[in-house]
C-alpha positions as CSV (number, residue, x, y, z in Angstrom):
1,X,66.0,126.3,-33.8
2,X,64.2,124.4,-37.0
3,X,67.6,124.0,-38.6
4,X,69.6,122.5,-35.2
5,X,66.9,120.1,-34.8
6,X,66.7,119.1,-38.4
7,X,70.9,118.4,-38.4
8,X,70.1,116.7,-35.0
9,X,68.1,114.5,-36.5
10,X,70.0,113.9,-39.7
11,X,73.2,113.4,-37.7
12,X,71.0,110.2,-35.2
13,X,69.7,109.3,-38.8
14,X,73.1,108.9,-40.0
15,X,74.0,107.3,-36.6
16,X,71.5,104.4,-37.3
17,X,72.4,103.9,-40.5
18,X,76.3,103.4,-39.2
19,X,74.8,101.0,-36.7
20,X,72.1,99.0,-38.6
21,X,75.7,98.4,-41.4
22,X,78.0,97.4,-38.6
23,X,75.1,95.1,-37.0
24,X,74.9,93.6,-40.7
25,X,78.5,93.1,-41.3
26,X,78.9,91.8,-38.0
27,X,76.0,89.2,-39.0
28,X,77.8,88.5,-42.8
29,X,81.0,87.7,-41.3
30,X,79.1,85.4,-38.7
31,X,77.4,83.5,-41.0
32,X,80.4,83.3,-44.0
33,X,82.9,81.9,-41.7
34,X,80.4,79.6,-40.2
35,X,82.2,75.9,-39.5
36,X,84.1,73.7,-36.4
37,X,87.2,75.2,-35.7
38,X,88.1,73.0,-32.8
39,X,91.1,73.6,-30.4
40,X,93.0,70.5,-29.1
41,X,93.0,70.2,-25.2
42,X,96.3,71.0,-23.2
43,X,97.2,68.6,-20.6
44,X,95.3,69.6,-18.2
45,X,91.9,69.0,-19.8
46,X,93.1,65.7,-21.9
47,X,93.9,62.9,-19.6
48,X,95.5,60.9,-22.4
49,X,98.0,63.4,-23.1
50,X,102.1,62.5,-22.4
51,X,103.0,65.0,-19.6
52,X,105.5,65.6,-16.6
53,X,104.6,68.0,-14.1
54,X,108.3,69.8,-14.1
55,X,108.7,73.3,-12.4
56,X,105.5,73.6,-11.1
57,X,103.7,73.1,-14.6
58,X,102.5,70.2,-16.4
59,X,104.5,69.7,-19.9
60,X,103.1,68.1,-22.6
61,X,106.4,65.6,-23.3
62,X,107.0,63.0,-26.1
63,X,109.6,60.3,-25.8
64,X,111.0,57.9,-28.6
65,X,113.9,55.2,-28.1
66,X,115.3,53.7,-25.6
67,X,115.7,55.7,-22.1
68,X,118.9,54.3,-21.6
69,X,120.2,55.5,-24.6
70,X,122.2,58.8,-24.7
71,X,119.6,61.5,-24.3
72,X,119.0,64.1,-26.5
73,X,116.1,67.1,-25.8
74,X,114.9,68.7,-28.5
75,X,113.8,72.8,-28.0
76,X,111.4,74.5,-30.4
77,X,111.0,77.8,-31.9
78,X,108.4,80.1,-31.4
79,X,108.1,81.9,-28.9
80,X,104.4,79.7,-29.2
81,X,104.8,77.3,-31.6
82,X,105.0,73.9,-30.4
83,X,107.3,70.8,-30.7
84,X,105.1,69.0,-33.7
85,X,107.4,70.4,-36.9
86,X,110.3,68.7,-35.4
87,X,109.3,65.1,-35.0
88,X,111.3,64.2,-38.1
89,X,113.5,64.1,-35.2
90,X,112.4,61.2,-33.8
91,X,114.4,59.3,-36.1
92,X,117.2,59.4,-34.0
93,X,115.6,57.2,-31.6
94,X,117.5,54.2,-33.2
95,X,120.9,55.9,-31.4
96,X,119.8,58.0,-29.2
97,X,116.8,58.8,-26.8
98,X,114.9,61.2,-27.8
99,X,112.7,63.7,-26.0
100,X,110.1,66.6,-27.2
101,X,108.5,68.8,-24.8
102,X,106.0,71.6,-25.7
103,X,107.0,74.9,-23.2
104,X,105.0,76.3,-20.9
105,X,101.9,78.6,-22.4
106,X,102.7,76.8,-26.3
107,X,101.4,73.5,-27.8
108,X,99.7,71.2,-25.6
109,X,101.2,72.0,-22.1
110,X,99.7,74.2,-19.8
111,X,98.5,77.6,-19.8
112,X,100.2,79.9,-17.0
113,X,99.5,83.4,-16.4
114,X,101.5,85.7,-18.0
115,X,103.5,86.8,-14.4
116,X,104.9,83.1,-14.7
117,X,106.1,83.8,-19.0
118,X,109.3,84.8,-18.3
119,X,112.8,83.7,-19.6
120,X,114.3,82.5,-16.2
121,X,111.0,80.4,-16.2
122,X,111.9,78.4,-19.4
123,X,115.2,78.0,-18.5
124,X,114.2,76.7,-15.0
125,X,111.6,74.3,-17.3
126,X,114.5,73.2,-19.5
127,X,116.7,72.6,-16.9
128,X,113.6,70.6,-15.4
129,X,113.9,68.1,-18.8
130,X,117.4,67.9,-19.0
131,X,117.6,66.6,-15.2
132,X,114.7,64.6,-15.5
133,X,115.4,62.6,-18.6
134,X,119.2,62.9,-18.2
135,X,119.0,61.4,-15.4
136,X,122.0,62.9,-14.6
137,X,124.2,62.2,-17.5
138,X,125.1,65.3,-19.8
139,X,122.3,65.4,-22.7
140,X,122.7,66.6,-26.2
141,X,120.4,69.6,-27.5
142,X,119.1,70.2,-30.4
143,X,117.4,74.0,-30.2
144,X,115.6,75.5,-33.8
145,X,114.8,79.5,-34.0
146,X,113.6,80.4,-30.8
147,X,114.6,77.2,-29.5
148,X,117.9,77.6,-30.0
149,X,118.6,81.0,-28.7
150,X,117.0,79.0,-25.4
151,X,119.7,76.6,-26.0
152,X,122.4,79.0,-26.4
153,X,121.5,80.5,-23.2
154,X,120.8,77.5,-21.0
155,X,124.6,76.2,-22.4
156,X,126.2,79.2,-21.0
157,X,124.7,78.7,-17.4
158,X,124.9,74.5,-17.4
159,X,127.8,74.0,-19.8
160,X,128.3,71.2,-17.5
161,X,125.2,69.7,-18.5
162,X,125.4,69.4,-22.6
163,X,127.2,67.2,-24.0
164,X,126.7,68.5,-27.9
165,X,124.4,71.2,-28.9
166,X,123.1,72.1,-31.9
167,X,122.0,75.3,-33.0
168,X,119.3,75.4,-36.5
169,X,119.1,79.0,-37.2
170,X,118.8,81.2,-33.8
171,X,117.3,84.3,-34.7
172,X,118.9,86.9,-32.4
173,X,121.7,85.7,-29.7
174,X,122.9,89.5,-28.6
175,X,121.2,93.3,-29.1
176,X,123.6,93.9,-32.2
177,X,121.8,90.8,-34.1
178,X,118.3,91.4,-32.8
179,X,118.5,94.8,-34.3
180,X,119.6,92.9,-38.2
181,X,116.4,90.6,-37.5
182,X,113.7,93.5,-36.8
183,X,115.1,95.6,-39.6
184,X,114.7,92.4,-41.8
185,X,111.2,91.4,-40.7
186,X,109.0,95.1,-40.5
187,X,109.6,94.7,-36.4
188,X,107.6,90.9,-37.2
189,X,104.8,92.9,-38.4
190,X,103.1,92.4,-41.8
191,X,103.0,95.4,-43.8
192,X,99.5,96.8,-44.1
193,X,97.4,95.7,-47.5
194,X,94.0,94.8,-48.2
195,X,95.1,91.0,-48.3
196,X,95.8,91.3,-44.8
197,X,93.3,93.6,-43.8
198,X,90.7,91.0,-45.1
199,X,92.6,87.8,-43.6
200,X,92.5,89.4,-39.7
201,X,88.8,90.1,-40.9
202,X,88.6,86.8,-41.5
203,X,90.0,85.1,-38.7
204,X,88.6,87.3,-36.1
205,X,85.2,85.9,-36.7
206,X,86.6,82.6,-37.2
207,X,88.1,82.9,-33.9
208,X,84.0,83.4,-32.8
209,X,83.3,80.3,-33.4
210,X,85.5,78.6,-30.8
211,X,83.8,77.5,-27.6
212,X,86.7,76.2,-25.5
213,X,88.4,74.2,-24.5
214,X,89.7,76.7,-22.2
215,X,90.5,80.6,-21.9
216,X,92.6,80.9,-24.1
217,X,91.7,78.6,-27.3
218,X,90.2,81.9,-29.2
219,X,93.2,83.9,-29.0
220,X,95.4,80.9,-29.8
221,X,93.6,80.0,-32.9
222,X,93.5,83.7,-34.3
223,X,97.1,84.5,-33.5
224,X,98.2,80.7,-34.9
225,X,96.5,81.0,-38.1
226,X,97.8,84.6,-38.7
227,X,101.3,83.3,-38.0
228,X,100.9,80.4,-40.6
229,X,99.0,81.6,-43.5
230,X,101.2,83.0,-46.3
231,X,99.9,86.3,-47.4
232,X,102.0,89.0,-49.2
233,X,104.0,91.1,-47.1
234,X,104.2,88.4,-44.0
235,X,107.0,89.4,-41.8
236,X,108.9,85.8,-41.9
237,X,108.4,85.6,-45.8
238,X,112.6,86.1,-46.7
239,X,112.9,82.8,-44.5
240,X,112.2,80.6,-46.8
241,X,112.7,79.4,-50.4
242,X,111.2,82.3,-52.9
243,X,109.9,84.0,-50.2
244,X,107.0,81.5,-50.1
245,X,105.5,80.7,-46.9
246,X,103.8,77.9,-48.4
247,X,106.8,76.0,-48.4
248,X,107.7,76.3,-45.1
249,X,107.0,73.0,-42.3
250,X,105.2,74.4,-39.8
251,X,102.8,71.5,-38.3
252,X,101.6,72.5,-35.1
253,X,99.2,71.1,-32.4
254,X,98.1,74.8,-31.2
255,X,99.9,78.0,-30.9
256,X,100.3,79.7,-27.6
257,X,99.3,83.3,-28.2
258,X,100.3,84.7,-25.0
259,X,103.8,83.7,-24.5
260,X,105.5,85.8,-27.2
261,X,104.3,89.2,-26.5
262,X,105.2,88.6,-22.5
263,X,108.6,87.4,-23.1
264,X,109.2,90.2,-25.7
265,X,107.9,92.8,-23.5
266,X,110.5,92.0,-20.9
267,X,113.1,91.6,-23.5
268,X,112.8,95.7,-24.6
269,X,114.6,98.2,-23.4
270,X,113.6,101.9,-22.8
271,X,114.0,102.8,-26.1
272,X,111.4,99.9,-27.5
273,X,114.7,97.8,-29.0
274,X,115.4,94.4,-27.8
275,X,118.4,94.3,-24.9
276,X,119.3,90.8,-25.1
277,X,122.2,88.4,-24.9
278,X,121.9,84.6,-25.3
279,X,125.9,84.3,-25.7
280,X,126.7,85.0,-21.7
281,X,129.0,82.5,-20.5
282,X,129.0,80.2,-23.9
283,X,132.5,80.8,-24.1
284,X,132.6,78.1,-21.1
285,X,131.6,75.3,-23.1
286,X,134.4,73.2,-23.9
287,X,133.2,71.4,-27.0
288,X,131.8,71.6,-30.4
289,X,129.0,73.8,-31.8
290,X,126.9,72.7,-34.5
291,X,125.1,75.6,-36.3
292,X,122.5,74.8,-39.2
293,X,121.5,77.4,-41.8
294,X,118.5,76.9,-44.9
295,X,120.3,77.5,-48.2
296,X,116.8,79.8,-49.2
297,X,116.8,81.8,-45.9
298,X,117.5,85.4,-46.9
299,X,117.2,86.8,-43.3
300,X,118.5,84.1,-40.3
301,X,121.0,82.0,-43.0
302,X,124.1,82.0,-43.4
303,X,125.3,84.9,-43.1
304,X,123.4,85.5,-39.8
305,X,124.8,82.4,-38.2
306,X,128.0,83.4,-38.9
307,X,127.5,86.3,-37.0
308,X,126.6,84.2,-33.7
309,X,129.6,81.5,-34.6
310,X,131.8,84.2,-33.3
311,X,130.9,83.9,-29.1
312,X,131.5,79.9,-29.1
313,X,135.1,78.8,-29.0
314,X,134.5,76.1,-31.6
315,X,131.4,76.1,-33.9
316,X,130.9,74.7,-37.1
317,X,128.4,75.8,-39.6
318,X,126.5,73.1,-42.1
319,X,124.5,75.0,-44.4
320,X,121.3,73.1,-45.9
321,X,120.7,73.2,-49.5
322,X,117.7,73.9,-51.3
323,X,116.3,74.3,-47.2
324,X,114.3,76.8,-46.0
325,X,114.0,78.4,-41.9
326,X,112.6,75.1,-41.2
327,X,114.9,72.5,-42.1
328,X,114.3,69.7,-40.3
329,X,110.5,69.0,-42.0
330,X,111.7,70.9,-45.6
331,X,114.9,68.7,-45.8
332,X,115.0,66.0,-43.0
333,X,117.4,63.5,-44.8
334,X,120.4,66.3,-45.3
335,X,119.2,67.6,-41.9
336,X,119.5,64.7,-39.9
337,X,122.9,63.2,-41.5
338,X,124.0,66.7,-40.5
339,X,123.5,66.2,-37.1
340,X,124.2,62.1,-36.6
341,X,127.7,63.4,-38.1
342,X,128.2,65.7,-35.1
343,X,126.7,63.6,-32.6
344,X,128.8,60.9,-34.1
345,X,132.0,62.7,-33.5
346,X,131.4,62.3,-29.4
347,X,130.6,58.8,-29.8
């Protein structure tokens, strides 16, 4: 009896000591990451904000030029990032008029539940910006990563409606590529290390020290910065030059840390592999398709793209030097005369 109460009281000793540790590491890592880690407003909260309420949700949108220029909507990557790394865009205003839109659950537009993160809903939402600032004329698109896998899609069900699209470095257009990209990426997980052990340490309790502006501003900040801090072994390293993240032109206003685990849950089949295809009906498009590649991008480059060339009936590939996955902010001058020469080919 003596010895079960002594273990008894050695195992609630050593059950206190466990808890008085975590309680003090729980205190460390709230006072060491002490600070203001503020999380813009989305349009609903920020009056001042550039929005259109489009398919029941309210888009942060951008505009530059002249609306009755030909129009030309730019689609970014993600799933979650926003449309702030392609603003070098906006150059083309002087041609063209130019619209950026953040999508639904990403960047400054609004926050929907996950039900409403679907892919038929951002193709319903693009469709929404093409007819709006179209305004019935056929608009050119320029789609990067994520975006242009949207793009790819949306051009096989509106063909009608694109004039030109261009397509910087989709990441997976059918099941066959999707599986080349997970292989390539650790399943776009990091490998685990102490480096990245200690950096979701990190940013966990950084994440602790955000008090709105909404639901979802903790989760967006955590997920965001461990999307955009280069560590080794990050899953999107082989995208750019010398695997360095550091190089890469990611400016963002916020992530949207929802939207990518909802549309990749649908986008799995039984077996856990992704069962897409972003090719269906491109074959109807009559014109021209501009691929971009980085030079340094080891994983979605060249030899990816030319993969996807093969569904369009016509597609050209320009290949940037020296660029990594993000082209347009790592080399906007070779990027952009890349795609005035296309557009300049319709006009």
């Amino acid at each position: 009896m003596r010895t079960l109460l002594r273990w008894t009281l050695r195992a609630l000793a050593a059950l206190a000591a466990l808890a008085a540790l975590l309680v003090i590491g729980f205190a460390v890592g709230w006072i060491a990451t002490r600070g203001d880690y503020a999380v813009p407003r989305t349009v609903v909260d920020d009056p001042a904000l550039p929005r259109a309420e489009l398919n029941g949700v309210r888009l942060h949108v951008r505009t530059f030029g002249d609306p009755g220029r030909p129009p030309v909507v730019v689609i970014h990557g993600g799933p979650g990032n926003d449309a702030r790394y392609l603003l070098p865009l906006a150059a083309l205003q002087d041609r063209f008029f130019v619209v950026f839109y953040d999508q639904r659950g990403s960047g400054l537009s609004e926050r929907v539940p996950n039900a409403r993160i679907t892919l038929d809903a951002f193709y319903g939402d693009l469709d929404a910006v093409v007819d709006r600032y179209g305004a019935g004329r056929p608009v050119r698109l320029i789609g990067h990563s994520w975006g242009a896998m949207l793009a790819s899609g949306y051009l096989g069900l509106h063909p009608e409606k694109v004039a030109q699209v261009v397509l910087a470095e989709p990441g997976m257009l059918t099941s066959e590529t999707a599986k080349l990209l997970m292989a390539a990426t650790n399943d776009m997980m990091p490998r685990p290390s102490l480096e990245v052990a200690r950096l979701g340490v990190r940013t966990f309790f950084q994440s602790l020290h955000v008090h709105g502006p909404d639901a979802d501003a903790r989760a967006d900040l955590l997920f965001g910065r461990l999307m955009s801090t280069p560590f080794e072994g990050h899953p999107t390293a082989g995208y750019y030059c010398n695997r360095d993240l550091g190089t890469a032109s990611l400016e963002g206003w916020r992530f949207g840390a929802r939207v990518a685990p909802s549309l990749f849950a649908a986008a799995k089949g039984p077996d856990g592999a992704f069962a897409v295809d972003f090719t269906r009906g491109v074959a109807r498009f009559p014109g021209k398709v501009l691929f971009l590649a980085g030079g340094c991008d080891a994983v979605l480059g060249e030899a990816m793209q030319r993969r996807h060339m093969i569904h369009f009936r016509d597609a050209e590939l320009v290949v940037i030097p020296g660029a990594g996955h993000t082209m347009f902010g790592e080399k906007p001058a070779e990027s952009l005369a890349a795609v005035r020469r296309y557009f300049g080919e319709a006009e």
